[in-house]
C-alpha positions in Angstrom: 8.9 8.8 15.6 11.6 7.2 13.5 12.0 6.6 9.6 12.0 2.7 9.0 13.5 0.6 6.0 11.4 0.5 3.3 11.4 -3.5 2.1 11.9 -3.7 -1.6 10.8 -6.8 -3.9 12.0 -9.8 -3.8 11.5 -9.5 0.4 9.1 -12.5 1.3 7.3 -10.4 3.2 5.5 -8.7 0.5 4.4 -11.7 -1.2 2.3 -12.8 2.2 -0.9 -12.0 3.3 -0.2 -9.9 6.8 -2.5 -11.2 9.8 -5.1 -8.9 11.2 -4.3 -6.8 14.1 -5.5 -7.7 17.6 -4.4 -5.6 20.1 -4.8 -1.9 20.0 -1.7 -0.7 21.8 1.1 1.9 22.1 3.0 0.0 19.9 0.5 0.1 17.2 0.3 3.9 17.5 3.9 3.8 17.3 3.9 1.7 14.3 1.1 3.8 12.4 3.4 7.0 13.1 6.6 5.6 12.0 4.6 4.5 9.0 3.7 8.5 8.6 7.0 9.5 8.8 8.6 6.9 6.8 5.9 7.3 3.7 6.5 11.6 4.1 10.1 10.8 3.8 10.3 8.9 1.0 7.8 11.0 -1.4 5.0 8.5 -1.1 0.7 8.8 -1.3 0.8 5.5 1.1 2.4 2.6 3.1 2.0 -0.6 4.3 2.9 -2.4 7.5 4.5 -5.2 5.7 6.8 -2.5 3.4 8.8 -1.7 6.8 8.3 -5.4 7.5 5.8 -5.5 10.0 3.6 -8.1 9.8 0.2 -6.1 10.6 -3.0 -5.1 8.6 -2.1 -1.7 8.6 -1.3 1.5 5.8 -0.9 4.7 5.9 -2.0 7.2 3.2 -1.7 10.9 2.3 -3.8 12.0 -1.0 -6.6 14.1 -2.3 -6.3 16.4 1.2 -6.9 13.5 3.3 -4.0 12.1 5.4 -4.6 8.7 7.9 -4.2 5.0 9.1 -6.0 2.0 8.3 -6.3 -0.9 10.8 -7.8 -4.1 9.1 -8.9 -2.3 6.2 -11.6 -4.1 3.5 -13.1 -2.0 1.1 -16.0 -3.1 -1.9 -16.5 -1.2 -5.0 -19.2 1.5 -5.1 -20.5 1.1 -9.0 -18.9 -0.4 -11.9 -16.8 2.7 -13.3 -13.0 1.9 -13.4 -10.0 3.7 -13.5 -7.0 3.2 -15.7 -3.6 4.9 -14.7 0.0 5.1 -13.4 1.1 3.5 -10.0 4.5 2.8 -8.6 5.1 1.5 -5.4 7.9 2.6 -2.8 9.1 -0.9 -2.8 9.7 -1.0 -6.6 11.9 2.4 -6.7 11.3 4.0 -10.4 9.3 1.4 -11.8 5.6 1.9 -12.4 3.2 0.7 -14.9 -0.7 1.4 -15.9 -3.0 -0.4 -13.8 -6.8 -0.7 -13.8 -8.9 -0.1 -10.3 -12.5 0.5 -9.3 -12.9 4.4 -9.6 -15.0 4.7 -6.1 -14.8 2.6 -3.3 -16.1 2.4 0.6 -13.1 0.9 3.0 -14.0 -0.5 6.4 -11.4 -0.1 8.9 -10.5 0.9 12.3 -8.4 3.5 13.9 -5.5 2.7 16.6 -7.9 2.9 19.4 -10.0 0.3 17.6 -12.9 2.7 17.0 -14.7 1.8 13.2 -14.1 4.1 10.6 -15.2 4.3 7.0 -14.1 6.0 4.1 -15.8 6.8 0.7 -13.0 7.8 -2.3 -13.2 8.0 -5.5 -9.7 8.7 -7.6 -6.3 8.7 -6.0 -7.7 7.8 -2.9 -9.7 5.0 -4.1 -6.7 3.9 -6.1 -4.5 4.1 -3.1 -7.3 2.4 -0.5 -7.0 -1.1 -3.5 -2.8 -0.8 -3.6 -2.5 -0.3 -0.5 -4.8 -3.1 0.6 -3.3 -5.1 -2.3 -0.1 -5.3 -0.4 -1.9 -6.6 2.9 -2.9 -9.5 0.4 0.4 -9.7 -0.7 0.1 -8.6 -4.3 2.2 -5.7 -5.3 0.5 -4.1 -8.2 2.3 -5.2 -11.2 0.1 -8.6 -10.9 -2.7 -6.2 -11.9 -0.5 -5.0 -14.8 -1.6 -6.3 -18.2 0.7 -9.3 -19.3 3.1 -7.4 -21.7 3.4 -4.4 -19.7 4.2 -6.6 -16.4 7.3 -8.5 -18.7 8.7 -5.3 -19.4 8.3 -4.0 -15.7 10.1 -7.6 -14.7 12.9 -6.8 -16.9 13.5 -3.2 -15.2 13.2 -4.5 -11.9 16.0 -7.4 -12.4 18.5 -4.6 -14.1 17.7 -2.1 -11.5 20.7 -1.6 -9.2 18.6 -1.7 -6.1 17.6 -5.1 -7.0 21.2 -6.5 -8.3 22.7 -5.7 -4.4 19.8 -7.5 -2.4 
């Protein structure tokens, strides 16, 4: 296991949809494990492929007592009910903002081996299933900020120090 780079905006590849994944391999188990380590290190609820910049359909999360992977995740909404709270992103260090998701959800994946699994979460864990999944899409989550709020986050981000040296 090893601790990767964590990619920080600005890096192209977060702003790109990641392909799925095809073959089910060592190196995806190594990959998802990494990913583990990586998001552990760094404080975080969960991780995606393309934040260490690997271009994979693949996240790792650790919330609400659940800890896992995600290969080719989709997930739908399961009612109407949303959620309004606080998100930040390990690629956005110390910038978060209020952002609105689906309060339950069911995700569709599969697991390294490529068996099917499926998840039902409601709270963090739906809210980290949608950011997650967001950044396989390429959109980090201040896109689902309001307008206003997403200005003010912009103007963080460009006198941040992390984002003056890349």
């Amino acid at each position: 296991m090893a601790i990767r780079e964590i990619r920080l905006f600005g890096d192209p590849v977060l702003n790109s949809p990641m392909p799925p994944v095809a073959r089910f391999d060592s190196s995806l188990r190594t990959l998802v494990s990494d990913m583990l380590e990586t998001m552990d290190a760094a404080g975080g609820v969960g991780l995606a492929a393309n934040q260490v910049g690997v271009a994979a359909r693949v996240f790792v999360f650790d919330c609400q007592g659940m800890r896992g992977h995600a290969v080719n995740p989709t997930w739908r909404p399961l009612g109407d009910d949303v959620q309004t709270g606080g998100e930040g992103c390990l690629s956005v260090p110390g910038i978060g903002g209020t952002v609105t998701r689906h309060n339950s959800v069911v995700m569709s994946a599969t697991d390294t081996s490529g068996r099917p699994l499926t998840v039902r979460a409601t709270g963090l864990l739906a809210r980290c299933i949608q950011h997650e999944t967001d950044h396989l899409d390429g959109v980090m989550f201040m896109r689902r900020m309001d307008p206003e709020a997403r200005k003010e986050a912009m103007a963080l981000i460009r006198a941040s120090e992390w984002f003056k040296e890349n």
